[in-house]
KESESE-274262 format. One line per 4 residues: number of its first residue (from 1); their letters; for each residue x, y, z of C-alpha. Coordinates in pm, 1 decimal. Example, Ala and Ser with C-alpha at 12.3 -4.5 7.8 and 13.67 -1.06 7.14 Angstrom:
2
1) AS) 1230.0 -450.0 780.0 | 1367.0 -106.0 714.0
This chain:
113
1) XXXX) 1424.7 290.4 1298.9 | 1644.8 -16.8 1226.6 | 1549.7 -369.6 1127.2 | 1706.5 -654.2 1036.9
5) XXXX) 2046.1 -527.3 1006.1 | 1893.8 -268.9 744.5 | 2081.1 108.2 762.1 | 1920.4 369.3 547.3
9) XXXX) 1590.7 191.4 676.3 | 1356.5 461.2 500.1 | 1581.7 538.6 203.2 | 1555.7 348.2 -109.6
13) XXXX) 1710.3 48.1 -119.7 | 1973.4 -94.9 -257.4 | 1765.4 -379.7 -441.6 | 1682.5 -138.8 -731.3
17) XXXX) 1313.7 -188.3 -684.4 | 1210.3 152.7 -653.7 | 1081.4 113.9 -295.8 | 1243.4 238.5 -12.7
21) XXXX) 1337.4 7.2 305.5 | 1097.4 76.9 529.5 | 769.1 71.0 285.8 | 910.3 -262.1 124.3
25) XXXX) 941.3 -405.2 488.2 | 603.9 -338.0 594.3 | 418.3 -430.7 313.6 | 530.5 -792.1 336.1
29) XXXX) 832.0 -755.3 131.0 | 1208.8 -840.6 137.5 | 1433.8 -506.4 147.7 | 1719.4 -685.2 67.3
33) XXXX) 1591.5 -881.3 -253.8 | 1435.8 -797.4 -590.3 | 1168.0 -940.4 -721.8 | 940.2 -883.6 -473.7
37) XXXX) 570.7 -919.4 -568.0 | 338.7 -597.8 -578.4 | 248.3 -440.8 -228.0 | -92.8 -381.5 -436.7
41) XXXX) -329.0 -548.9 -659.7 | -708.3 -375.5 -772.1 | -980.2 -630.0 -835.0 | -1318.4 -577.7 -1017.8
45) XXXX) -1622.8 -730.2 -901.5 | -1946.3 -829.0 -1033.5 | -2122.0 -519.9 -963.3 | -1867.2 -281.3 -1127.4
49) XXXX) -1696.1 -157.7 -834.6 | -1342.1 -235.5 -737.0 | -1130.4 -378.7 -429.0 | -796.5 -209.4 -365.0
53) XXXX) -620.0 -453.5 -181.2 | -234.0 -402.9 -43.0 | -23.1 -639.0 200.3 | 113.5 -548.9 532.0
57) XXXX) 320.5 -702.1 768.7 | 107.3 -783.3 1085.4 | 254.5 -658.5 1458.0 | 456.0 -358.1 1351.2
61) XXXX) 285.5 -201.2 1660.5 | 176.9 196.5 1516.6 | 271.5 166.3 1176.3 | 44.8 334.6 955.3
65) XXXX) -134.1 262.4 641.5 | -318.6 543.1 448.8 | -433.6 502.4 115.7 | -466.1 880.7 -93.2
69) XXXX) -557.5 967.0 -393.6 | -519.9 1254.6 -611.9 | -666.9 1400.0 -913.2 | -325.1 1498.8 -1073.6
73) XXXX) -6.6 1459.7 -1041.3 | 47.7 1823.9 -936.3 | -263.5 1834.2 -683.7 | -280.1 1777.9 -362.8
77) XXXX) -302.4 1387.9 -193.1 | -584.4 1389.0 -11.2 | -716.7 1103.8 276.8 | -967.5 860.1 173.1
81) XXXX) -1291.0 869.1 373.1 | -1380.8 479.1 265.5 | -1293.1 237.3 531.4 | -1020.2 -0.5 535.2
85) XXXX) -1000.5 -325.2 698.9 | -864.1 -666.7 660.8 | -955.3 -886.6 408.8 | -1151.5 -1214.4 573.4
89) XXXX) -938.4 -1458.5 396.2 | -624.3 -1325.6 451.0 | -518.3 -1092.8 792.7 | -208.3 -948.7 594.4
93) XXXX) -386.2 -795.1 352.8 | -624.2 -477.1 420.0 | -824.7 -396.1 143.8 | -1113.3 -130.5 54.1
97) XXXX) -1429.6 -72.6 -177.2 | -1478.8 141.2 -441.5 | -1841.7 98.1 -509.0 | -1997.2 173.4 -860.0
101) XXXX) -2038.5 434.6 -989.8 | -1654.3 511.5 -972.7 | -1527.7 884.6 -1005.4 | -1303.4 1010.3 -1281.9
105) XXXX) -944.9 867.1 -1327.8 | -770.1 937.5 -1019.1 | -406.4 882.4 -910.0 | -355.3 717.8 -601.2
109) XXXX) -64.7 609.6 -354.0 | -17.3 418.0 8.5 | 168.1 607.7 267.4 | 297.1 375.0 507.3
113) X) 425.3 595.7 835.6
């Protein structure tokens, strides 16, 4: 897949970020510039739980976004059952619930395919 004049589209790029291309691109981000903001952010509400929110570029047709979670580093990443939809106030972000009580300190990722 190329982009916007991008080669090495799912290789790290060249912006020293620590993101590659493609995951940079479709989280709302600019693969050519540092600086970027966060593709994720975790908010608390009032009832203890949290909202893992992350951004996405609408329209990229069958990209994929799948949040995981581990519970080490060296375990395997495993699917998360809890659903994930957009948030109402914004359509480029897709967020999801982690209701009280929450488990054990976990590790967790986004694979964008």
């Amino acid at each position: 897949m190329k982009r916007a004049g991008l080669s090495g589209w799912r290789e790290v790029g060249v912006d020293g970020d620590g993101r590659s291309n493609f995951l940079e691109y479709a989280t709302g981000g600019n693969p050519t510039a540092s600086g970027d903001a966060l593709a994720c952010d975790i908010l608390t509400d009032a009832t203890g739980g949290m909202w893992v929110r992350f951004r996405r570029l609408p329209g990229l047709g069958s990209v994929r976004y799948r949040p995981q979670f581990s519970v080490g580093l060296q375990s395997p990443w495993l699917e998360t059952t809890l659903p994930v939809a957009p948030d109402p106030t914004n359509p480029a972000i897709l967020r999801l619930r982690l209701a009280p009580p929450l488990a054990p300190a976990r590790f967790s990722r986004l694979l964008v395919e």
